[in-house]
C-alpha positions as CSV (number, residue, x, y, z in Angstrom):
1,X,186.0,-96.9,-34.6
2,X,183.7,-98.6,-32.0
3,X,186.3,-97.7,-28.9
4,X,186.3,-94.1,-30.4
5,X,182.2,-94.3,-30.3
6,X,182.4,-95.1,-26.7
7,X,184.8,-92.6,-25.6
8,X,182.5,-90.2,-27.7
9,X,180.0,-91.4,-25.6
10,X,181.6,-90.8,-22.7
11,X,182.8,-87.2,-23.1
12,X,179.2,-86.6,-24.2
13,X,177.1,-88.1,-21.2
14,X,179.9,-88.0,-18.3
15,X,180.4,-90.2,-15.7
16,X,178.2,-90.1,-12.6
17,X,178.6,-92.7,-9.6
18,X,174.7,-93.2,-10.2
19,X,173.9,-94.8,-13.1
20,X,176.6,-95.4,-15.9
21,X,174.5,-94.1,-18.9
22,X,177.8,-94.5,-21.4
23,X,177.9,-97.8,-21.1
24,X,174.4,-98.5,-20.9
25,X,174.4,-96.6,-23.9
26,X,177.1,-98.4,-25.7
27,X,175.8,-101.2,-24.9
28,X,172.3,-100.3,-26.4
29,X,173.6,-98.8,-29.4
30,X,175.7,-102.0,-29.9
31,X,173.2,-104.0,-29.5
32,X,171.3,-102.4,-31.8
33,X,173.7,-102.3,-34.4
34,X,173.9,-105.8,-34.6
35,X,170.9,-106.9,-34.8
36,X,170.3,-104.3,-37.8
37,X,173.0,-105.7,-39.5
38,X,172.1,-109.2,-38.9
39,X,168.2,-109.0,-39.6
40,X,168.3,-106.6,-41.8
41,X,171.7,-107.0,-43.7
42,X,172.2,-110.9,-43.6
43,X,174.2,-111.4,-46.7
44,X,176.4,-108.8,-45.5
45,X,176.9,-110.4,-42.6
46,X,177.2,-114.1,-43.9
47,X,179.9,-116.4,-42.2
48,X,182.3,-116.2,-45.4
49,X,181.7,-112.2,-45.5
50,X,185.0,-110.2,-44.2
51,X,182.6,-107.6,-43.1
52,X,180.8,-109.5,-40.3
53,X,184.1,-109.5,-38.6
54,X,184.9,-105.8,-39.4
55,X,181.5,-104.6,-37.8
56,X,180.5,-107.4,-35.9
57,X,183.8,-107.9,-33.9
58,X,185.5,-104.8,-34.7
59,X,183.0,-101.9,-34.8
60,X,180.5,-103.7,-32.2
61,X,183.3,-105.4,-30.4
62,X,185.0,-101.8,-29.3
63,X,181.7,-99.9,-28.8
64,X,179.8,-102.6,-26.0
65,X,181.9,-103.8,-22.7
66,X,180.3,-106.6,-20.9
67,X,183.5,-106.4,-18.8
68,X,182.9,-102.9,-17.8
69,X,179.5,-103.3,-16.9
70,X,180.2,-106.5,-14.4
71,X,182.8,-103.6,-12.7
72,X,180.2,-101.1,-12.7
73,X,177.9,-104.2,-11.3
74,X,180.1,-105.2,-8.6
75,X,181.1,-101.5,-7.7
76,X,177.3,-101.0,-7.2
77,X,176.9,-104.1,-5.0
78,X,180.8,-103.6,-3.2
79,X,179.5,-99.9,-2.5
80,X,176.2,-101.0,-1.1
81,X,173.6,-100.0,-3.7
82,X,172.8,-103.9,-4.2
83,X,169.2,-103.0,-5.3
84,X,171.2,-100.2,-7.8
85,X,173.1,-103.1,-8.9
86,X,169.9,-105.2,-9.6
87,X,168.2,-102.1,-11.6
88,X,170.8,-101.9,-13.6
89,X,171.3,-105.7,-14.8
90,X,167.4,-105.3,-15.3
91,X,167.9,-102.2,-16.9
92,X,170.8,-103.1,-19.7
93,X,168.5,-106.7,-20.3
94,X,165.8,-105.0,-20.9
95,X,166.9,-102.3,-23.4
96,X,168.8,-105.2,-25.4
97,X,165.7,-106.9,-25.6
98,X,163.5,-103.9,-26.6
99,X,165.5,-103.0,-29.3
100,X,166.1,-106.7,-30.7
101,X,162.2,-106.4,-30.5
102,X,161.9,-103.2,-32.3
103,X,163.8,-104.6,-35.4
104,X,161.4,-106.1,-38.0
105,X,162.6,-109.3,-39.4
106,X,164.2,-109.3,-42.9
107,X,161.4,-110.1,-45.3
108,X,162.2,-112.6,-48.3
């Protein structure tokens, strides 16, 4: 389901030799999801809970791709849009860490 997410994403943003906004996206979005279901669904997502590797691994797993975005990092650099490159790394860091932010903690 994840995989079919990204593809979705795909299809709906493009591709652009620019800025890679799928997988920024997906990556984003995945992010996102798991720290909703961690912070805000932590029994669901408990060690012994089948679920966690269902959407975790599986749902997560097939929307993000670190591997992807080191090509799309290296392609940047290899094609001479170093600073691109950098602005990108920044870029994906940054709106992992924004959203983790955004999440309130589960209160007990």
């Amino acid at each position: 389901m994840g995989t079919a997410l990204r593809v979705a994403l795909v299809e709906l943003l493009g591709t652009s030799s620019n800025w890679h906004w799928a997988t920024f996206a997906a990556n984003t979005i995945g992010t996102a999801t798991l720290i909703v279901l961690y912070m805000r669904a932590p029994a669901l997502m408990a060690p012994h809970r089948r679920w966690r590797a269902a959407l975790g691994a599986g749902l997560c797993g097939g929307l993000t791709t670190f591997s992807l975005f080191q090509i799309e990092l290296v392609t940047f650099a290899k094609d001479g849009h170093l600073l691109r490159a950098i602005g990108y790394a920044a870029a994906s860091v940054a709106a992992g860490l924004l959203v983790t932010l955004a999440v309130p903690a589960r209160r007990t």
